[in-house]
N, C-alpha and C positions, 0 to 999 in steps of 0.2 A: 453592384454599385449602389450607395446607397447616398441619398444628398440630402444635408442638413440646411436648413432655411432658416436666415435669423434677419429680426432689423424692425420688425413692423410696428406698429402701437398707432395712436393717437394724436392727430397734430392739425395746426388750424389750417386754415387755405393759407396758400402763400409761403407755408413751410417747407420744409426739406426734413429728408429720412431716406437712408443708406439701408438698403437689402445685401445681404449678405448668403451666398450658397457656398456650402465646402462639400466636396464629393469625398468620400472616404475611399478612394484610389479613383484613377485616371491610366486604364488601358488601352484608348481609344487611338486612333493616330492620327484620321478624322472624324470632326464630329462638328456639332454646334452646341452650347451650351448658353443658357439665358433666361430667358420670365416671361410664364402669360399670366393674366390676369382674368379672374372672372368673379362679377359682380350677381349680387343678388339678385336671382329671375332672367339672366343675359349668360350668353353664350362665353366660355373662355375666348382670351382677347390677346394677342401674338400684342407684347410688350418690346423686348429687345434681345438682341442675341449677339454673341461673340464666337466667331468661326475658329477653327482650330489654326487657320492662317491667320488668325489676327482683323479678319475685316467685321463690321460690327453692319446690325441694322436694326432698324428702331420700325418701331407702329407709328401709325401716322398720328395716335395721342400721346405718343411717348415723344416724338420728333422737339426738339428744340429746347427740351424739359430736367429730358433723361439722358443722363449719361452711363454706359455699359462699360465695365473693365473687366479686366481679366487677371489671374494671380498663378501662371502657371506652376508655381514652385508650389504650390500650397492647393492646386486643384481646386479654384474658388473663381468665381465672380462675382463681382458687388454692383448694384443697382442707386445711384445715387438719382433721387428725385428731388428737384427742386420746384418751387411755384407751383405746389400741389393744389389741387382743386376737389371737390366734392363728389366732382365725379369719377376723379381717380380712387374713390372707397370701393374696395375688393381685394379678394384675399391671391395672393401674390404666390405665385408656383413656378419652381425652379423646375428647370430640367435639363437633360441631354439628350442629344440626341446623332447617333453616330452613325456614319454614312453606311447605310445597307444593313442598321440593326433596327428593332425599336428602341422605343425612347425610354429614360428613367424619368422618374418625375420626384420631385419633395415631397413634403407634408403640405406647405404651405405654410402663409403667413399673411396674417390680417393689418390691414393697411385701412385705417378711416381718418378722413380729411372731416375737419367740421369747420361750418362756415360763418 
């Protein structure tokens, strides 16, 4: 499985930017698929995720911000962030993660807020 990451770039605080992961197939029947995050010299950082039943969960910085969906026909979920802040700059990694497998992960994608 291989997952493509798109969406990221440049944007002020207070802005909004849509993350985008397409998995190039979906054999999984459970799984979680979603975004962490890890910033310069900081630990990766559990962002949000969408379960294969549909229930989503967010990090506690992503909580009230970020919205998680899911696009099961097209094997994707999209990351819409709003009221982006400076410290949300770090580069954004998709993955999956399927009950009793490891996980896949993206490339990534760079996400910088300026203030």
């Amino acid at each position: 499985v291989q997952l493509q990451a798109s969406g990221g770039g440049l944007v002020q605080a207070g802005g909004s930017l849509r993350l985008a992961c397409e998995a190039s197939e979906m054999r999984f029947i459970r799984y979680r698929m979603g975004w962490y995050r890890q910033a310069l010299g900081n630990q990766r950082e559990f962002v949000a995720q969408v379960k294969s039943d549909g229930t989503k969960d967010y990090g506690d910085s992503a909580k009230g911000r970020f919205t998680i969906s899911r696009d099961s026909g097209k094997h994707s979920v999209s990351l819409q962030m709003d009221r982006l802040e400076p410290e949300d700059t770090a580069v954004y990694y998709c993955f999956i993660r399927p009950v009793g497998k490891g996980d896949y992960w993206g490339q990534g994608t760079l996400v910088t807020v300026s203030s």
